[in-house]
KEVOFI-426579 format. One record per residue (C-alpha): residue number from 0; residue in one letter; x, y, z negated. Coordinates in nm, 4 decimals, decimal comma. Layout:
N
> num	residu	c1	c2	c3
> NUM	a	X	Y	Z
...
***
This chain:
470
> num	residu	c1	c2	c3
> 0	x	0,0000	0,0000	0,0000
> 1	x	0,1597	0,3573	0,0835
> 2	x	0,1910	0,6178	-0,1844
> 3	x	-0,0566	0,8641	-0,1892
> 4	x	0,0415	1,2088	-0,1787
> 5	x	0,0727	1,4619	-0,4415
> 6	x	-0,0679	1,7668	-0,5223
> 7	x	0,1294	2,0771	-0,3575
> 8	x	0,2486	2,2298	-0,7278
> 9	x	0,6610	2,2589	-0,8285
> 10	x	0,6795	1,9404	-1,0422
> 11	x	0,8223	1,8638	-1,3371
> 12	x	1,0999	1,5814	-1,4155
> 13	x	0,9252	1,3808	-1,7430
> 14	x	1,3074	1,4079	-1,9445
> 15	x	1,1583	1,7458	-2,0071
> 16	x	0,8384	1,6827	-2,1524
> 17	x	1,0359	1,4456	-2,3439
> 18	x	1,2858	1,6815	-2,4912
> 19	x	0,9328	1,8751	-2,6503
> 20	x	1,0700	1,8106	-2,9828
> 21	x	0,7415	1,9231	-3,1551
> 22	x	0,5689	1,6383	-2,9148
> 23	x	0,7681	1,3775	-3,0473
> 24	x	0,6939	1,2005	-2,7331
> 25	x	0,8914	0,8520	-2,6995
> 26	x	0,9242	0,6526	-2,3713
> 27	x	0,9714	0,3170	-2,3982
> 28	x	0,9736	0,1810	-2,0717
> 29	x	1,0139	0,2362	-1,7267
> 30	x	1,3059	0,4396	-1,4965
> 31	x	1,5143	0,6976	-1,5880
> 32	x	1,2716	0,9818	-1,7464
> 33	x	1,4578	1,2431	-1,5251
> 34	x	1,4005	1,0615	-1,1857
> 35	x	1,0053	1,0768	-1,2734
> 36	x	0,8277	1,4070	-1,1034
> 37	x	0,4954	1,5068	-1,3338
> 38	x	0,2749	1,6954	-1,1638
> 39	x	-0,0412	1,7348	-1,3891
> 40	x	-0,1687	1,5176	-1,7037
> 41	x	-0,5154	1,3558	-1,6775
> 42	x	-0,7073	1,1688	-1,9948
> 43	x	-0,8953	0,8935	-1,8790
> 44	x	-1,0111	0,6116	-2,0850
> 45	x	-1,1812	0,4160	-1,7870
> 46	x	-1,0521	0,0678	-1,7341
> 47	x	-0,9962	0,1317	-1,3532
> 48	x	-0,8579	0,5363	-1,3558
> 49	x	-0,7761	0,4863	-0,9548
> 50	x	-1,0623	0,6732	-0,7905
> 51	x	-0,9772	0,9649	-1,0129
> 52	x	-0,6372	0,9952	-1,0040
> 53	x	-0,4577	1,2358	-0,7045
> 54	x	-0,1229	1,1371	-0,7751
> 55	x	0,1935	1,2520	-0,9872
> 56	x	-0,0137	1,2605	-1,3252
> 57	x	0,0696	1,1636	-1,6522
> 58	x	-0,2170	0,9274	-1,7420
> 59	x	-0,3159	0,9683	-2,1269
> 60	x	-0,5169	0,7150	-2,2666
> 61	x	-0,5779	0,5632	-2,6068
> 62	x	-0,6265	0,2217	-2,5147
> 63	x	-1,0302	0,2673	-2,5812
> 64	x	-1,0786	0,0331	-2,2835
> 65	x	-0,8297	-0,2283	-2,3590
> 66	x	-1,0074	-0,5548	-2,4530
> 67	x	-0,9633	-0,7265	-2,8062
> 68	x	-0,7291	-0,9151	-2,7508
> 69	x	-0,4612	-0,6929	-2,7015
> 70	x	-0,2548	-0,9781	-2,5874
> 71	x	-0,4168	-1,0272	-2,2724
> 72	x	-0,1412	-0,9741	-2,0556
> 73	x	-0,3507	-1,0240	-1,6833
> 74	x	-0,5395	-0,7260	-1,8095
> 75	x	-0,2407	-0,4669	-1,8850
> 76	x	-0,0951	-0,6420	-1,5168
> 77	x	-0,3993	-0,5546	-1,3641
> 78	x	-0,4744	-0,2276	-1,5085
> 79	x	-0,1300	-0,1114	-1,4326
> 80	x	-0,0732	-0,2252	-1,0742
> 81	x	-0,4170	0,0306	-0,9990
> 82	x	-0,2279	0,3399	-1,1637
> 83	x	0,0566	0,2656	-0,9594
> 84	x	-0,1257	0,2192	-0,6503
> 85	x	-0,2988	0,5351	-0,7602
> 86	x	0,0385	0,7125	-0,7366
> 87	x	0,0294	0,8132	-1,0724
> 88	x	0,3886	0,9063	-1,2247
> 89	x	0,3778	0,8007	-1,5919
> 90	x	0,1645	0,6391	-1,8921
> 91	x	0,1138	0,7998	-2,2121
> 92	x	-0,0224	0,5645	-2,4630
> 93	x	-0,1432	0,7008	-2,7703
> 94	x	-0,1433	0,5541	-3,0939
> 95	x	-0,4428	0,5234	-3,3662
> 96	x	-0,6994	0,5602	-3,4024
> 97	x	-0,7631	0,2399	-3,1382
> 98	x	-0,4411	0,0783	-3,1779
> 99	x	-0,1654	0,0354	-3,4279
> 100	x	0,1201	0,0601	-3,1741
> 101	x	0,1373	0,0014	-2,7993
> 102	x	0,0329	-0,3217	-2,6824
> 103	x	0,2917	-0,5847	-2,5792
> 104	x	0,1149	-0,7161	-2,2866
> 105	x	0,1208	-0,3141	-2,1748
> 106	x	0,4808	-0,2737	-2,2365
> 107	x	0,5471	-0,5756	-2,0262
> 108	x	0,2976	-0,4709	-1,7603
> 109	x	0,5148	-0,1533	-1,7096
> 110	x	0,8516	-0,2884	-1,6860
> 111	x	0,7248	-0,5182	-1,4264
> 112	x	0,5525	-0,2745	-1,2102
> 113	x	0,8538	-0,0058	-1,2680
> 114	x	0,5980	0,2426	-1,4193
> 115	x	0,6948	0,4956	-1,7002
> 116	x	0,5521	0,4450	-2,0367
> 117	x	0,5602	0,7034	-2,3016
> 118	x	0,4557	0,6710	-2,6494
> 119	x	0,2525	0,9605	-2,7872
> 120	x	0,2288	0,9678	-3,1590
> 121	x	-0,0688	1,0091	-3,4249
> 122	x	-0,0273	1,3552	-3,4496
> 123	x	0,0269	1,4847	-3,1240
> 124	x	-0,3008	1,5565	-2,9080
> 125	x	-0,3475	1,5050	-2,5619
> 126	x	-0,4788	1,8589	-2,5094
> 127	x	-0,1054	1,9288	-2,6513
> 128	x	0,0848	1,7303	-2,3989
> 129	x	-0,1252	1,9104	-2,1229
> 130	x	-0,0768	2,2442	-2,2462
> 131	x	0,3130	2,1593	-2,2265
> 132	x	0,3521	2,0733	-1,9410
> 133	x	0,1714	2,3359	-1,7832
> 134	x	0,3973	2,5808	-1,9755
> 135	x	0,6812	2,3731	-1,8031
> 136	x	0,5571	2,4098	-1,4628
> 137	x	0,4720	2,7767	-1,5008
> 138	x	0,8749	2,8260	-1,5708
> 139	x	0,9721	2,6110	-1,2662
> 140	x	0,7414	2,7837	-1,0441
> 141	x	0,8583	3,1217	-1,1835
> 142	x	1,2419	2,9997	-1,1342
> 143	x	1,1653	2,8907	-0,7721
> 144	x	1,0303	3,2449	-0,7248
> 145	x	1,3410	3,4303	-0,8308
> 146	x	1,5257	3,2045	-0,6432
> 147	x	1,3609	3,2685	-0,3544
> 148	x	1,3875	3,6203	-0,3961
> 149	x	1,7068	3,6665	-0,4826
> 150	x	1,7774	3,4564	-0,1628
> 151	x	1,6122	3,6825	0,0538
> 152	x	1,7517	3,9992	-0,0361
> 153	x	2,1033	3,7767	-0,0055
> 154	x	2,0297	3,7374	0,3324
> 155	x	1,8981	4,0637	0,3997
> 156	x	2,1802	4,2271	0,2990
> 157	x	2,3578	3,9453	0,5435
> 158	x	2,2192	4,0717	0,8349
> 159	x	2,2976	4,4198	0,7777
> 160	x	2,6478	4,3417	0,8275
> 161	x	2,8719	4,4479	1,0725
> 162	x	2,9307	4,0535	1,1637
> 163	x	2,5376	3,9633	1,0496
> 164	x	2,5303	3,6024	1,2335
> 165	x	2,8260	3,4415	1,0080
> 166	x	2,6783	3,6130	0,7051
> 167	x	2,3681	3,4637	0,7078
> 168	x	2,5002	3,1268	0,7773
> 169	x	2,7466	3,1510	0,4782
> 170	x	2,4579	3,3281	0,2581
> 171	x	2,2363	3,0435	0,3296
> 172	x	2,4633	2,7382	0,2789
> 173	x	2,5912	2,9080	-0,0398
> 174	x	2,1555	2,9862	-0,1373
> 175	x	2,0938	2,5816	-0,0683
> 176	x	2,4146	2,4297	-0,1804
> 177	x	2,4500	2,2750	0,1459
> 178	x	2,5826	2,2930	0,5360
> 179	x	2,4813	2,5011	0,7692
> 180	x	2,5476	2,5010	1,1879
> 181	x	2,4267	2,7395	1,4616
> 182	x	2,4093	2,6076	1,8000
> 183	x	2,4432	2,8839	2,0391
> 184	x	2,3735	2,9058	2,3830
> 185	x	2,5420	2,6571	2,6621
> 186	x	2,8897	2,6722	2,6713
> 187	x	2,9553	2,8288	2,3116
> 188	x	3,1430	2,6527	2,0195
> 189	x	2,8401	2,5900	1,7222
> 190	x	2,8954	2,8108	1,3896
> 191	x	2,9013	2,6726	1,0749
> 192	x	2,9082	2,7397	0,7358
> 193	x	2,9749	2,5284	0,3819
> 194	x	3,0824	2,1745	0,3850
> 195	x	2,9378	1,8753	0,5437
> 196	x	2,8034	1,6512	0,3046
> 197	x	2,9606	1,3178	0,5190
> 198	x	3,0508	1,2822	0,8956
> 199	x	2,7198	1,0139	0,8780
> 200	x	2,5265	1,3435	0,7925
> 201	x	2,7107	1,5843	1,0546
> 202	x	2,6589	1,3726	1,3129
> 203	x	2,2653	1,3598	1,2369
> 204	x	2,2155	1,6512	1,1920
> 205	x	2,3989	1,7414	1,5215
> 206	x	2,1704	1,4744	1,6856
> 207	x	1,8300	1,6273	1,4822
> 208	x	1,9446	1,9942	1,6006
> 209	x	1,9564	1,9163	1,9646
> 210	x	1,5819	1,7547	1,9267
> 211	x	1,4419	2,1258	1,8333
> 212	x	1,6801	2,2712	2,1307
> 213	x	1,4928	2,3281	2,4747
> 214	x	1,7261	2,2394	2,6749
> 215	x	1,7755	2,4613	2,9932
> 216	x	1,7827	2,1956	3,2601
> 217	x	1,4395	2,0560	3,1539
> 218	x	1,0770	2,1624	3,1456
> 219	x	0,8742	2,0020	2,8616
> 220	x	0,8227	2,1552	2,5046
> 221	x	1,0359	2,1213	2,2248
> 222	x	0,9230	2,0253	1,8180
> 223	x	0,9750	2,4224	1,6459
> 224	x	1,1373	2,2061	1,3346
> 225	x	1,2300	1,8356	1,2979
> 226	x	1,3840	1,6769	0,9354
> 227	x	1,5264	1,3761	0,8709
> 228	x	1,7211	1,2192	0,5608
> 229	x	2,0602	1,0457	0,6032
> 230	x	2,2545	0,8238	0,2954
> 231	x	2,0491	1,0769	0,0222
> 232	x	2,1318	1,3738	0,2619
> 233	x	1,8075	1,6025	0,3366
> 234	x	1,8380	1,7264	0,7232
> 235	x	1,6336	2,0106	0,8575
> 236	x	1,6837	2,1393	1,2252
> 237	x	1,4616	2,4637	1,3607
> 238	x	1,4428	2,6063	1,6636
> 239	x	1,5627	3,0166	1,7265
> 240	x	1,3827	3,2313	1,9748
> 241	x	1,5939	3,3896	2,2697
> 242	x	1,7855	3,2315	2,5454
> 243	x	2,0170	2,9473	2,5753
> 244	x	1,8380	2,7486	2,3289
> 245	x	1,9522	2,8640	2,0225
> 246	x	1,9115	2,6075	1,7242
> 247	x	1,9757	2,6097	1,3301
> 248	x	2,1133	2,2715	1,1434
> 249	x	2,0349	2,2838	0,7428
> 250	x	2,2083	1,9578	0,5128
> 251	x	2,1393	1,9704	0,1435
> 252	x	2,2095	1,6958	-0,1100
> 253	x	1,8486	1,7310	-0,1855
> 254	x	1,5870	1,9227	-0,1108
> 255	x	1,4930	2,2079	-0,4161
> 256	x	1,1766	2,3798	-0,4674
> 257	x	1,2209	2,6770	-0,1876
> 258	x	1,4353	2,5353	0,0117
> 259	x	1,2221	2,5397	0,3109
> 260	x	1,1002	2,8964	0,2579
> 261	x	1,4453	2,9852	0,2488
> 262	x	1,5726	2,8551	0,5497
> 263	x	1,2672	3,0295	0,7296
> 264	x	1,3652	3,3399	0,6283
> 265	x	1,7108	3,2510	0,7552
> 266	x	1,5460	3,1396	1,1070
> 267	x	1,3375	3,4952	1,1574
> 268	x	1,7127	3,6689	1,1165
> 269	x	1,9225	3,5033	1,3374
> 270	x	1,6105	3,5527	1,6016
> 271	x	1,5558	3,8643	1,5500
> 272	x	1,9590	3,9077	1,5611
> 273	x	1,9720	3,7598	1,9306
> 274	x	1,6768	4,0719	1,9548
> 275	x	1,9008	4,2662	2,2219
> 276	x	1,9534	3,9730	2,4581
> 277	x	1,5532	3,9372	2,5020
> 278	x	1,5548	4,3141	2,5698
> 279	x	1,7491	4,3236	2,8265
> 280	x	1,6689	4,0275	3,0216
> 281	x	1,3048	4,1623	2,9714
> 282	x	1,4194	4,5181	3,0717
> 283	x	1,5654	4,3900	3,4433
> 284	x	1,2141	4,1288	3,5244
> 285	x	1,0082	4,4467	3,3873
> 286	x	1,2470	4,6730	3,7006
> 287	x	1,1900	4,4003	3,9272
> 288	x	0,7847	4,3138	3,8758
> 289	x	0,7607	4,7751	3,9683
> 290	x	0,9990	4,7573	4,2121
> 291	x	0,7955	4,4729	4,3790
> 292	x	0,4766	4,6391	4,2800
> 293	x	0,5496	4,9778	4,4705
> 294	x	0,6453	4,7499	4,8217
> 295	x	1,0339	4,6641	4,7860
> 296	x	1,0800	4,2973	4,9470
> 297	x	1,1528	3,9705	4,7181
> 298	x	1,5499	3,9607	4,8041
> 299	x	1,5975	4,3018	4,7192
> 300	x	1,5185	4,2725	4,3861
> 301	x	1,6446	3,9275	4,3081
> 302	x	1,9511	4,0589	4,1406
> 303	x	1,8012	4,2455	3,8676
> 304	x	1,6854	3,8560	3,7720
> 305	x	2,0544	3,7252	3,8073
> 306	x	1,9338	3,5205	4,0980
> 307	x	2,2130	3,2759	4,2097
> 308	x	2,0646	3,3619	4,5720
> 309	x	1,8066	3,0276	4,5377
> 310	x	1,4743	2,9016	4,3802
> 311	x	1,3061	2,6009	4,2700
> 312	x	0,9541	2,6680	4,2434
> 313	x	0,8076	2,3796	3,9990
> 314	x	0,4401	2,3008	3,9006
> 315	x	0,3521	2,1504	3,6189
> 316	x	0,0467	1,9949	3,4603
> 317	x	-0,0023	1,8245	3,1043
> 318	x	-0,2997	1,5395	3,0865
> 319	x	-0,5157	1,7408	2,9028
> 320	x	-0,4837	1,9962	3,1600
> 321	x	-0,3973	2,2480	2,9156
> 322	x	-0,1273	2,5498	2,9750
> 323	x	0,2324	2,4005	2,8554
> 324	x	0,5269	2,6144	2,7702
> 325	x	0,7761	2,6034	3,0088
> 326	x	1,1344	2,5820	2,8791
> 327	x	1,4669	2,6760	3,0224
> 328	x	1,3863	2,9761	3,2145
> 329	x	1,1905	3,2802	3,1334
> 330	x	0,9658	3,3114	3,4892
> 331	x	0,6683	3,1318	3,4267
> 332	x	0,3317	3,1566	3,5096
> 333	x	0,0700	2,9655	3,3061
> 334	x	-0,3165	2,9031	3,3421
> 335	x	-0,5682	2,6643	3,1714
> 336	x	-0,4780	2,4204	3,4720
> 337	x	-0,1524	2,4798	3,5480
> 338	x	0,1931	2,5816	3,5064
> 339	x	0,4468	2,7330	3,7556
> 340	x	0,8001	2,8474	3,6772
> 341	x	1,1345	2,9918	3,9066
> 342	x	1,4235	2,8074	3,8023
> 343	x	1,7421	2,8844	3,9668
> 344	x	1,8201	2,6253	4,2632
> 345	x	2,1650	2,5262	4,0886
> 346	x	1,9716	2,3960	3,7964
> 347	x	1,8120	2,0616	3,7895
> 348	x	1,4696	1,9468	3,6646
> 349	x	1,4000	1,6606	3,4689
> 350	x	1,0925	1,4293	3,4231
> 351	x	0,9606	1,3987	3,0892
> 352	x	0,6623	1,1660	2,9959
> 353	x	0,2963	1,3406	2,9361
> 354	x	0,4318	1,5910	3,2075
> 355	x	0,3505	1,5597	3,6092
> 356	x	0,5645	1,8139	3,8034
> 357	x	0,5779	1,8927	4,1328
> 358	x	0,9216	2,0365	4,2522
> 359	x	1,0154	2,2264	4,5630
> 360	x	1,2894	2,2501	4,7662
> 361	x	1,5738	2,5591	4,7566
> 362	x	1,4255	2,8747	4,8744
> 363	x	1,5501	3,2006	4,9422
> 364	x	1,3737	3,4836	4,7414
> 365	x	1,1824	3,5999	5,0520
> 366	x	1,0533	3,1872	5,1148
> 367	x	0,9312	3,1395	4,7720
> 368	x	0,5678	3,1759	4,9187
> 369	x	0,6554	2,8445	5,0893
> 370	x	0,8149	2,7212	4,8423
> 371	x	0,4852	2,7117	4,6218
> 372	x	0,3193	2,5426	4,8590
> 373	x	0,5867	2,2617	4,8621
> 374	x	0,5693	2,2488	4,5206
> 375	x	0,2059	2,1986	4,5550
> 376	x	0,1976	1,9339	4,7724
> 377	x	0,4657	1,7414	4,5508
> 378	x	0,2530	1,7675	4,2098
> 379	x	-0,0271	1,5990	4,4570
> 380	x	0,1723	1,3357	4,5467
> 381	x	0,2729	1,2653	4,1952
> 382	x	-0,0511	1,2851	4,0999
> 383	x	-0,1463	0,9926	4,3597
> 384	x	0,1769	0,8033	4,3052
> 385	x	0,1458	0,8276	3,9243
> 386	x	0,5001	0,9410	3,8710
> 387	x	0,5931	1,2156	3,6436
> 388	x	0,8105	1,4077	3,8990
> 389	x	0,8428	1,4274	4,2794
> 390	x	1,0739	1,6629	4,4807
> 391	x	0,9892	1,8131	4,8407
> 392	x	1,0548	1,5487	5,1071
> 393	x	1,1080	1,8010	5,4379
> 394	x	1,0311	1,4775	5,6276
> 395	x	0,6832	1,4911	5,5365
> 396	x	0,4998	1,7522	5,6444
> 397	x	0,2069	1,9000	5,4359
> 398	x	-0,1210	1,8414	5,6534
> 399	x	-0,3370	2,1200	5,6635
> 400	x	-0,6480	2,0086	5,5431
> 401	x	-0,8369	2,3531	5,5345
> 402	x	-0,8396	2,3147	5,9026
> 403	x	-1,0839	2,0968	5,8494
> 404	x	-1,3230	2,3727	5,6369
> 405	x	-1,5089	2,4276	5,9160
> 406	x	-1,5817	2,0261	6,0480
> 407	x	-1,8225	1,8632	5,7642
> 408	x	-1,8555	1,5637	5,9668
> 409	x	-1,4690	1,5222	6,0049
> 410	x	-1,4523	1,5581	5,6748
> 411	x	-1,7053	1,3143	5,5817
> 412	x	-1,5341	1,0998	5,7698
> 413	x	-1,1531	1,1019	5,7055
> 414	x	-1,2978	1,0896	5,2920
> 415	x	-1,5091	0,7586	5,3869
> 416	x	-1,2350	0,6339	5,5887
> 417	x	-0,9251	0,7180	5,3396
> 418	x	-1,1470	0,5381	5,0350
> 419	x	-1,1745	0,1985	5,2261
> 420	x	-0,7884	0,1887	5,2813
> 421	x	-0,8289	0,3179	5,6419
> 422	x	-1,0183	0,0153	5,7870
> 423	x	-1,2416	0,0869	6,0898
> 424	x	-1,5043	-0,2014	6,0604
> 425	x	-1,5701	-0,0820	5,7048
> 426	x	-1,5920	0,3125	5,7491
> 427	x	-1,8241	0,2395	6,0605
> 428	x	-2,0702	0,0581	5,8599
> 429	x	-2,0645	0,3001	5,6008
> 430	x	-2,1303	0,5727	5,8363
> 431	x	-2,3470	0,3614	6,0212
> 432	x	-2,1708	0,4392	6,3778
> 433	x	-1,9790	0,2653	6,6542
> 434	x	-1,6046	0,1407	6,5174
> 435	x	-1,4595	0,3481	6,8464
> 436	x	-1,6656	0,6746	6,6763
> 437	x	-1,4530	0,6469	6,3928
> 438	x	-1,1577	0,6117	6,5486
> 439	x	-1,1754	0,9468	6,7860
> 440	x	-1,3000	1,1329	6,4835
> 441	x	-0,9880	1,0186	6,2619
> 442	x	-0,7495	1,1054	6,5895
> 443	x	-0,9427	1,4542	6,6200
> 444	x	-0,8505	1,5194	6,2370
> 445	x	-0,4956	1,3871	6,2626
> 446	x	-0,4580	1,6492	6,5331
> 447	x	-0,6717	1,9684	6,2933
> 448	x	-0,4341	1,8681	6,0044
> 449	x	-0,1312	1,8832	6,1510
> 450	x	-0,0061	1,5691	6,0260
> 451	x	0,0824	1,1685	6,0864
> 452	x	-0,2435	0,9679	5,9529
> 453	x	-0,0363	0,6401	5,9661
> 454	x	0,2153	0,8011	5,6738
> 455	x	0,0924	0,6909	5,3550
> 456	x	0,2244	0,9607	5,1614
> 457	x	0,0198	1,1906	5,4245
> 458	x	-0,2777	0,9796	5,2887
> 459	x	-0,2449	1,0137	4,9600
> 460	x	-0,1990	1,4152	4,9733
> 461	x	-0,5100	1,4244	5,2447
> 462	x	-0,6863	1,2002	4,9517
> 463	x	-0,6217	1,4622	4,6799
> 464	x	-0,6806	1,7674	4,9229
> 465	x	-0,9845	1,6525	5,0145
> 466	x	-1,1503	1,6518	4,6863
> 467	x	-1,0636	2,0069	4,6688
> 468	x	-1,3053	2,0797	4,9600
> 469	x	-1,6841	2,0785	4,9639
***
């Protein structure tokens, strides 16, 4: 049975409760009280406590439901497998006025099943063990808030610095007690800061960082944040706006309260630090969108892009049909159907499964019209071959099927005659005409389209056109 979760509150190891002096709390079996989390205390005197119990509680009870016999050790077994399976962290057993001292048959019950048992004396309430440990988590919750604080204004004061990027690396491996590594853009030695905990760890965390990085020679989207743990080693990668793909690595020994608000705080400054590469790639498309707007051709404004002097144009579609982000280049175009991106011709494009993508070949700035339409053509073909990527073949050429707008019975035709696998027997008896009919009707369209009926790559594209058309 998996453990259920626990409630979202800063827990509390039990060695403290324990060290209550005016508790006089005992535990007398079970792990190690400081390797036991308490998250809340919960009385319950019901002989089956699992339907009320979250998880993470100290469980006080006074044995009112206990048979007996207090010897009955399938009873205690029982009773105590459902608390564990209920999650909960520890027992506390009280003493009088039901029972003497804590039942054997309990005490056994725990050390089999690994659970915590604490022995609560005569004079200390329940209501006083609760108020405790609230007290307890109020000062842990208060301690992770100055933490976090003070952490922030640490790396704050980082990224006011003439050097901010290295600061706020060292500021938060030194907040976390851990190892921190930038991964810059392509082509750039990674930053780091601290010490690795292991080369094991390093070398996960390397692998974990590059999960969160969009690469730039594929199109698919990328987790924001990934974590994994490694020998005891808590790994957390997240992924950095701007260009190049920009990732942050975070290993800690183990993971503290705050931790994680901490390293986002860290993320939003080394974005916002790579701020004035955004601007200025923004600043050159923003020239080159009113310089095409006010009638300057596609080739003379290329360079404000950093066009290497050719284009892919790529289209892109998700299952779901829903708009995907397209990653490793900033021109991209995205409706509820579709996607279509630029990417430089030098730069090559990737399948990735969920993803159908249609890819065209090299074109000039002023052919990128054509271009999309090649593109086109290939996401229908990959459509009807049921492959995740297909490039432009320039030995197929793309029929042009709205030649036949204006030829219903054509249509009608080629549709009837492209569903039965392009058998003339069949499509006449659906049509209910003369087998020759058919056969100068399909000629007459192979000539309208512009195209080789015989290809069956021609087929499949005229198959997936046609539905387009009334």
């Amino acid at each position: 049975m998996s453990s259920p979760p626990v409630p979202p509150l800063p827990a509390v190891p039990l060695s403290a409760l324990l060290a209550r002096a005016e508790l006089g709390l005992r535990q007398i079996a079970g792990p190690p009280a400081e390797a036991v989390p308490v998250y809340s205390a919960h009385t319950s005197e019901m002989s089956d406590p699992y339907p009320y119990l979250l998880g993470g509680e100290l469980l006080l009870t006074a044995g009112v439901h206990a048979p007996a016999d207090t010897g009955t050790d399938a009873y205690y077994d029982a009773y105590v497998e459902r608390i564990v399976a209920a999650g909960a962290a520890a027992l506390g057993f009280g003493v009088a006025p039901v029972h003497d001292t804590v039942p054997s048959g309990l005490l056994a019950a725990c050390e089999r099943r690994g659970l915590a048992l604490v022995e609560v004396p005569e004079r200390t309430t329940f209501s006083a063990v609760g108020r405790a440990l609230w007290d307890l988590m109020t000062a842990v919750r208060h301690l992770e808030l100055r933490r976090v604080t003070e952490a922030q204004q640490g790396l704050a004061t980082a990224a006011a610095r003439p050097d901010p990027v290295p600061a706020v690396l060292r500021q938060l491996a030194q907040r976390t007690g851990g190892f921190a590594v930038l991964l810059g853009p392509e082509g750039t030695e990674p930053q780091r800061a601290g010490t690795p905990p292991s080369e094991a760890a390093e070398a996960a965390l390397a692998d974990l960082v590059r999960v969160v990085r969009p690469a730039t020679t594929r199109l698919f989207p990328t987790p924001a944040s990934a974590s994994d743990e490694v020998g005891g080693v808590q790994l957390s990668a997240y992924a950095l706006g701007g260009p190049g793909g920009r990732a942050l690595g975070l290993a800690t020994g183990a993971r503290a309260p705050g931790d994680h608000t901490i390293a986002g705080v860290a993320v939003v400054l080394l974005s916002l630090l790579q701020g004035e590469h955004r601007s200025t790639g923004d600043a050159r498309r923003s020239a080159a969108l009113v310089r095409l707007l006010l009638g300057e051709r596609p080739e003379d404004t290329a360079e404000l892009l950093g066009a290497p002097g050719a284009w892919r144009v790529v289209h892109a579609q998700s299952p779901g049909g829903r708009p995907v982000p397209v990653l490793g280049t900033p021109l991209v175009d995205a409706t509820d159907a579709l996607v279509r991106a630029l990417v430089p011709a030098d730069q090559d494009v990737t399948a990735h499964d969920g993803w159908t993508l249609g890819v065209s070949a090299p074109a000039a700035p002023g052919e990128l019209a054509a271009a999309d339409s090649q593109a086109a053509h290939a996401l229908a073909r990959a459509r009807a071959l049921r492959t995740p990527l297909v490039r432009h073949r320039a030995d197929i050429p793309a029929p042009d099927v709205a030649a036949l707008s204006d030829h219903p019975e054509l249509r009608r035709t080629l549709r009837t005659w492209l569903s039965l696998h392009g058998s003339w027997d069949r499509t006449a008896n659906a049509l209910g005409v003369h087998r020759n009919t058919v056969r100068q009707r399909i000629a007459k369209c192979g000539v309208l389209v512009s195209a080789d009926l015989d290809d069956p790559d021609t087929r499949m594209e005229l198959w997936f056109a046609l539905r387009d058309l009334p």
